[in-house]
C-alpha positions as CSV (number, residue, x, y, z in Angstrom):
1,X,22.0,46.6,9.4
2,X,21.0,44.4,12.3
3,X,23.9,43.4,14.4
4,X,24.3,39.9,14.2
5,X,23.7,40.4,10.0
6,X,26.9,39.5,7.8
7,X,29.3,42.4,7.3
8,X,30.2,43.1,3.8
9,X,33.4,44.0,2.0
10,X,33.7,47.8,0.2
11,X,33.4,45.5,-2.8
12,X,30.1,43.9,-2.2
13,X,28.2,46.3,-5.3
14,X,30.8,45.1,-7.4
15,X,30.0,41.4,-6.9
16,X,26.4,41.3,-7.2
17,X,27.1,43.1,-10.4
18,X,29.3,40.6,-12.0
19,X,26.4,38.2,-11.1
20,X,28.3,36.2,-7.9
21,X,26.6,33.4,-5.7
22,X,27.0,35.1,-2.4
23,X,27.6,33.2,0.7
24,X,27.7,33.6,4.4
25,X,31.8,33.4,5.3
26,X,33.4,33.9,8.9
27,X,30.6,36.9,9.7
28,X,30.8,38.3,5.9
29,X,28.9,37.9,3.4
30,X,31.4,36.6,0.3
31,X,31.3,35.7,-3.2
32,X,31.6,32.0,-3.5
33,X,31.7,32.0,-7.6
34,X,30.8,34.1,-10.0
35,X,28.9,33.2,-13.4
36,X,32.0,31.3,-15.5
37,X,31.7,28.7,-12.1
38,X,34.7,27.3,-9.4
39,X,36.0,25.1,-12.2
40,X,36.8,28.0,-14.6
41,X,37.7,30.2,-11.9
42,X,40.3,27.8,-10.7
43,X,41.9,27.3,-13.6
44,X,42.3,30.7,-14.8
45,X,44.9,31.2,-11.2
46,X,46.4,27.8,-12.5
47,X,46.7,28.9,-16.2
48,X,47.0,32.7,-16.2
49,X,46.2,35.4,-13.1
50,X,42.8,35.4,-11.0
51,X,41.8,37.9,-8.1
52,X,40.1,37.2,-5.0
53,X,38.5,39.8,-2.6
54,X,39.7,39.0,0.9
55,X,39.1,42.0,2.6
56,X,37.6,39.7,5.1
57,X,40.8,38.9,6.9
58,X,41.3,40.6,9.7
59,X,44.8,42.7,10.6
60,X,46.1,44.2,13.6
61,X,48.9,46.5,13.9
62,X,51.5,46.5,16.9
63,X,53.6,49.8,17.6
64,X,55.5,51.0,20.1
65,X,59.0,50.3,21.9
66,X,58.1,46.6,23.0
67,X,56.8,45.7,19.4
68,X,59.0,42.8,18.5
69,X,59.1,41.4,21.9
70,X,55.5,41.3,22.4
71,X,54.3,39.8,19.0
72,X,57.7,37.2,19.8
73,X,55.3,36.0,23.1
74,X,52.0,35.8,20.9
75,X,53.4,34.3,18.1
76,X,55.3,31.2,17.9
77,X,57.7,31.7,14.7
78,X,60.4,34.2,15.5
79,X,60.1,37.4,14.7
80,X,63.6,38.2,15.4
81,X,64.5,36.5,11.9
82,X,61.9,39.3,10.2
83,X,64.2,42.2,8.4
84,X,62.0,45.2,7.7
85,X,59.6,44.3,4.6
86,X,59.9,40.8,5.5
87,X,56.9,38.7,6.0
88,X,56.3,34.9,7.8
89,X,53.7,32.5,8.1
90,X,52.7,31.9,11.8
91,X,50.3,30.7,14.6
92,X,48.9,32.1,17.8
93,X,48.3,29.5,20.2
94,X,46.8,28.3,23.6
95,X,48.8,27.5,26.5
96,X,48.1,23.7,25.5
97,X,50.2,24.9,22.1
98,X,47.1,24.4,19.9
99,X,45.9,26.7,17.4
100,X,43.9,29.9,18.1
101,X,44.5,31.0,14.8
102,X,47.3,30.8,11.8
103,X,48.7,33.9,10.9
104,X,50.6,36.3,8.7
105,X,53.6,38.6,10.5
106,X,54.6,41.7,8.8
107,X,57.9,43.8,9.7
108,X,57.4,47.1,9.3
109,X,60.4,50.0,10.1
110,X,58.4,51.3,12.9
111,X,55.0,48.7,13.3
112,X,54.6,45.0,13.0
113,X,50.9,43.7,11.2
114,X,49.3,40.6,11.9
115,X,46.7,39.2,9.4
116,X,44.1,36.6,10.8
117,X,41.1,34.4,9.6
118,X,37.9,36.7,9.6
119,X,35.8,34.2,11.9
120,X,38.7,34.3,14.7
121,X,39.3,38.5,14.7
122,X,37.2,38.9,17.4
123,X,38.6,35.7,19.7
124,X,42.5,36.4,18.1
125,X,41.7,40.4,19.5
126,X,40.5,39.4,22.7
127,X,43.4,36.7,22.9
128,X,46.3,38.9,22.6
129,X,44.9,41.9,24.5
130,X,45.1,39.6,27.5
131,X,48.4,39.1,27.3
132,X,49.3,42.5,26.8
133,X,50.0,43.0,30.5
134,X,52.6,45.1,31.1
135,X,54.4,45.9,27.5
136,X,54.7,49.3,26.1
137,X,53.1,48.2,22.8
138,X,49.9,50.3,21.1
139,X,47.8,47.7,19.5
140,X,44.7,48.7,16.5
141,X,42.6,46.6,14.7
142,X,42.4,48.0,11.4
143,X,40.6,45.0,9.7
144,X,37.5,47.5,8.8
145,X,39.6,50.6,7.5
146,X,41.9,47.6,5.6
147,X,41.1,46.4,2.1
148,X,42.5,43.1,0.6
149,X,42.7,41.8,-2.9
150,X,45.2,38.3,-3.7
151,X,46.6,38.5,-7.4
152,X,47.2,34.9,-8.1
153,X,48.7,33.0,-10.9
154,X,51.7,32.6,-13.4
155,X,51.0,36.0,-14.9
156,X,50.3,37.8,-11.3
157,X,53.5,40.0,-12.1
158,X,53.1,40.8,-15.9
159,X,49.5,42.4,-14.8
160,X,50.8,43.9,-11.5
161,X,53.8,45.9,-13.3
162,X,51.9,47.4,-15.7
163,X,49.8,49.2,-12.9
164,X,52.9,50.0,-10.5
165,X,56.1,52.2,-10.9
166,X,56.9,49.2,-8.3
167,X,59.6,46.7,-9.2
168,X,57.6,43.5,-8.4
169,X,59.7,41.5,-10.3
170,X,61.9,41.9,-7.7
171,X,60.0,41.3,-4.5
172,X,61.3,37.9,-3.4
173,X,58.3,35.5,-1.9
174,X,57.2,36.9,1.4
175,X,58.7,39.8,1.0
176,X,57.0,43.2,0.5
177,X,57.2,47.2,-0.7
178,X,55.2,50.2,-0.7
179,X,53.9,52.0,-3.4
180,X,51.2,52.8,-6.1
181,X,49.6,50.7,-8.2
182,X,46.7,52.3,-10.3
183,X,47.1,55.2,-8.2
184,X,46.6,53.8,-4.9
185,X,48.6,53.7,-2.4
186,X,49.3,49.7,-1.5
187,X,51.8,47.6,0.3
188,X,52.1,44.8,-2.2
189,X,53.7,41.4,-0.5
190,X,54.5,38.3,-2.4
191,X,52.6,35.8,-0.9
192,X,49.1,33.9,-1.1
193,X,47.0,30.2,-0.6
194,X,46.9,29.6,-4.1
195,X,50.5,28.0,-4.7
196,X,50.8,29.9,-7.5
197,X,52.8,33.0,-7.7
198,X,51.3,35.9,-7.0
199,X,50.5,38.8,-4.3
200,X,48.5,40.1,-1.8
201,X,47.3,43.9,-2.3
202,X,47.1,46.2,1.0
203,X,45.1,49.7,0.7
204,X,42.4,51.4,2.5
205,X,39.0,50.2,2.3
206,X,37.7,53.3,0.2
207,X,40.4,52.6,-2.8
208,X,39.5,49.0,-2.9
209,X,37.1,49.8,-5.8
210,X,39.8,51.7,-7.9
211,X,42.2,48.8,-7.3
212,X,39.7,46.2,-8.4
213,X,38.5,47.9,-11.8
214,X,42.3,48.1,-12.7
215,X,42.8,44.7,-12.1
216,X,39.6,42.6,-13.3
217,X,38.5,42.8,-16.6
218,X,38.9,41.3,-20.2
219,X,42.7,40.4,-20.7
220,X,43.4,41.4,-17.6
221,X,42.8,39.2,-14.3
222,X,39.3,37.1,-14.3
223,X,37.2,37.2,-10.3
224,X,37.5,34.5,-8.4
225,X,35.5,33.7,-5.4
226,X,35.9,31.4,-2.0
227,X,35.1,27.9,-4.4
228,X,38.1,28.5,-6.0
229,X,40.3,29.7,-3.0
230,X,39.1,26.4,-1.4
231,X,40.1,24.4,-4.2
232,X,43.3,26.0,-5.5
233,X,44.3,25.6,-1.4
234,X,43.5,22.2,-1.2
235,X,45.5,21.1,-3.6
236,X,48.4,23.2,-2.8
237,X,48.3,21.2,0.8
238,X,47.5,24.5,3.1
239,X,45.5,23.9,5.9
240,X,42.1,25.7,6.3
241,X,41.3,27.3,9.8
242,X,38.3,25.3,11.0
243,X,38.9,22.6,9.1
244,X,42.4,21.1,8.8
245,X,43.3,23.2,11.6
246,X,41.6,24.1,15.4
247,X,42.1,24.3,19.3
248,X,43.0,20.6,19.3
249,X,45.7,20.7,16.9
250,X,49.3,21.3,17.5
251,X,51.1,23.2,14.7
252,X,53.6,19.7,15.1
253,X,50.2,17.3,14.6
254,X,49.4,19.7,11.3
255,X,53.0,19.0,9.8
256,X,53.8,23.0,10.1
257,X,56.7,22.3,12.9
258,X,58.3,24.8,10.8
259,X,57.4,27.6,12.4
260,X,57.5,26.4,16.1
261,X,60.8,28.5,16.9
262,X,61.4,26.3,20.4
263,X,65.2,28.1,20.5
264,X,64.1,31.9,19.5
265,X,65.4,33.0,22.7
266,X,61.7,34.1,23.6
267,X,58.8,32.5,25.9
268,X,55.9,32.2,23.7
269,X,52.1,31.0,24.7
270,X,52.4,27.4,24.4
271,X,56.0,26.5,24.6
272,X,55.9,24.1,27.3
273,X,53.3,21.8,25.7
274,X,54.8,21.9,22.7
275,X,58.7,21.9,24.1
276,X,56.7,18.3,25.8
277,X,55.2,17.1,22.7
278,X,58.5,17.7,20.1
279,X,60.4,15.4,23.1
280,X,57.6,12.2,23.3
281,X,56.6,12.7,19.5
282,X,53.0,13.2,17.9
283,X,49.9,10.4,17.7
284,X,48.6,11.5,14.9
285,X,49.3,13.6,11.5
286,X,47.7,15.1,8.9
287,X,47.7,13.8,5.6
288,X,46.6,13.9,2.0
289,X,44.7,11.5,0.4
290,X,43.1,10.2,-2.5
291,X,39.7,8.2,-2.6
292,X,40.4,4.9,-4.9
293,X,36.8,4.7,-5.8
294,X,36.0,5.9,-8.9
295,X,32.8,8.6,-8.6
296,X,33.1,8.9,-5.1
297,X,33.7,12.2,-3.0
298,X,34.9,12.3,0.5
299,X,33.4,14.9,2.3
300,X,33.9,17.4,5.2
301,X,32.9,15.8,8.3
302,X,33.1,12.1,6.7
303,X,34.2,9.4,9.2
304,X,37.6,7.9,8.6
305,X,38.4,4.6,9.8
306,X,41.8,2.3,10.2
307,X,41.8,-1.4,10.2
308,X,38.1,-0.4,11.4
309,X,38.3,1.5,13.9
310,X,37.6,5.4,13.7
311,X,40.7,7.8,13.8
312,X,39.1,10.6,13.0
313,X,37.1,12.4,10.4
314,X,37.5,14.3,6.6
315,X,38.8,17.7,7.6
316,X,38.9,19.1,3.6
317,X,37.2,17.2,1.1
318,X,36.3,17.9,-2.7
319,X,37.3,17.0,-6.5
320,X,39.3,19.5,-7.6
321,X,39.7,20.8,-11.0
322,X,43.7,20.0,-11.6
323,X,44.0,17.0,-9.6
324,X,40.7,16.0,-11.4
325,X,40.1,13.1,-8.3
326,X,38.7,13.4,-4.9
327,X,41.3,13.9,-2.8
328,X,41.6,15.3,0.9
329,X,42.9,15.7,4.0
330,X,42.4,13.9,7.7
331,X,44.2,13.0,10.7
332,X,46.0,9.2,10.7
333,X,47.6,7.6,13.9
334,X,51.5,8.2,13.3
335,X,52.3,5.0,12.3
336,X,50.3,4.7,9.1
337,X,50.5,8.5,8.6
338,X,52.8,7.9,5.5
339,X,52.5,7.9,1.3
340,X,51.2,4.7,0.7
341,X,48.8,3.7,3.9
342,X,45.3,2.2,2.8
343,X,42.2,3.0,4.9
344,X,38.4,3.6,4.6
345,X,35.9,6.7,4.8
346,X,32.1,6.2,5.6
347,X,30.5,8.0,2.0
348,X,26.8,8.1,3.3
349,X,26.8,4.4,5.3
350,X,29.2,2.7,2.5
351,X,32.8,2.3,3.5
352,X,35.1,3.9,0.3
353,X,39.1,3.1,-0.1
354,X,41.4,5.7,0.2
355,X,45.2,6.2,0.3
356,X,47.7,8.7,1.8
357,X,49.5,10.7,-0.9
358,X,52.2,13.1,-0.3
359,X,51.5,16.7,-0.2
360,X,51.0,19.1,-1.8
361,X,48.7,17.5,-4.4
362,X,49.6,19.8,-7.0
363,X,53.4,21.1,-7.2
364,X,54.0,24.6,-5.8
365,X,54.9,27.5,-8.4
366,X,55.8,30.5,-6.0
367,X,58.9,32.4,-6.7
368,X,62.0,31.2,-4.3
């Protein structure tokens, strides 16, 4: 394979198989749906248990004496609130506290794991080797050897413990546990982008195959591609690297403040812009909408206007299948950045009504 062609997962066979639409996807090439279509796909994570083949992702592991330390200066949640087979949404940032990447943290006993967007492994690598520096820490991408599958929806469990001697009833959300489930050797962790309940399947690359056939199949869980992640994800209100999400925006812009830990007793990348910015406040936010217009979709990349002036542009944009409207996601000026506000997005020269609605779009179902 030339070098600059797509990689593919150890499940790539498998797709064209079951007939996908295959896509170019942060240096992969992915399934974006297979034959039933997004729709169908989408509602069978809403309605019963899909699973999705990211094995794109990337994940890096940290060892070594300094461990907690060093991903506490990379990352800006804290890590020091992590137990062993505890997990936490995150963000590495710039110096400017903008996003280089959002991010999974995994406690380990003796290693922490970081799970990234697969278009940013190769900038997130090169980011936090830099700042490596001086810490006794032994850092590995593993993204290649490192196989992924999400089991997503209300009957993620049922399916899951009839394949493990693992109690995955009783993994709390973002938590994990090792074990075997259809004879290979996972770490299973309750979490996922669906906001449904569900989990996120760990193993090497060469047992992806086995886990897959014991997953997907009639009665048991139906393929889902990246149409459906997309949509499922949108209406859940998580933010997309790329889209809702980038070097200009600020975890605090984004409405993820959460997991800006400004007191963790540690001096992470982008702490002083962001110690600046939680002190004067934030000119902008991102928000949810819905277009008023009946039969009109607001689009990626659409420009979004306020009392006529531009403000910025459509970050996610589709109709999705539960919502059954177009609805979205853009940056507003603080002020009218709340439930209610009425502005206007250019739909291919014609100015379209809109109006911020309060996110998530469609109510989360994880496990607490």
């Amino acid at each position: 394979m030339a070098d600059n062609a797509p990689k593919r997962t150890p499940l790539h066979r498998i797709h064209l198989t079951l007939g996908a639409k295959m896509v170019p996807y942060g240096g992969y090439e992915m399934p974006v749906s297979y034959p039933s279509g997004i729709a169908a796909e989408h509602r069978a994570v809403r309605e019963r248990v899909g699973v999705f083949d990211v094995s794109h992702m990337g994940e890096f592991e940290v060892s070594g004496p300094d461990r907690n330390a060093f991903v506490q200066k990379v990352t800006c949640n804290d890590v020091g609130a992590l137990r062993p087979g505890q997990a936490q949404y995150s963000a590495i940032l710039t110096e400017q506290g903008t996003f280089v990447d959002d991010c999974l943290v995994y406690r380990f006993e003796e290693r922490l794991m970081l799970v990234v967007n697969a278009a940013n492994i190769a900038k997130d690598w090169a980011h936090i080797v830099a700042q490596k520096r001086g810490a006794n820490v032994r850092l590995r991408d593993v993204s290649d050897e490192t196989g992924l599958l999400a089991v997503q929806g209300p009957q993620a469990e049922t399916l899951l413990a009839q394949l493990t001697p693992v109690g995955v009833a009783m993994i709390p959300y973002y938590h994990c546990s090792q074990g075997k489930v259809a004879g290979v050797q996972c770490f299973i962790s309750r979490t996922g982008y669906t906001g449904e309940d569900g989990f996120e399947l760990y193993c090497r690359a060469a047992d992806l195959e086995t886990l897959w056939l014991a997953l997907v199949g009639a009665g048991r869980a139906e393929p889902c591609g990246l149409g459906a992640r997309d949509t499922l994800r949108l209406e859940a209100g998580y933010p997309l690297y790329g889209n809702d999400i980038d070097a200009t925006v600020t975890p605090y812009e984004a409405g993820l403040g959460g997991i800006v830990k400004l007191e963790k007793g540690a001096d992470f990348t982008g702490l002083p812009a962001l110690k600046r910015q939680k002190l004067e406040g934030t000119k902008r936010r991102l928000v949810g909408f819905k277009v008023t217009e009946p039969k009109v979709v607001a689009r990626h990349g659409y420009d979004v206007y306020v009392d006529g002036t531009r403000v910025d542009a459509v970050r996610s944009g589709t109709v999705t299948p539960t919502v059954n409207s177009a609805i979205g996601m853009t940056y507003l000026p603080t002020p009218q950045a709340k439930a209610g506000t009425a502005f206007t997005i250019d739909v291919r020269g014609k100015r379209a009504g809109a109006e911020v609605v309060r996110l998530p779009f469609v109510p989360h179902r994880t496990k607490r």
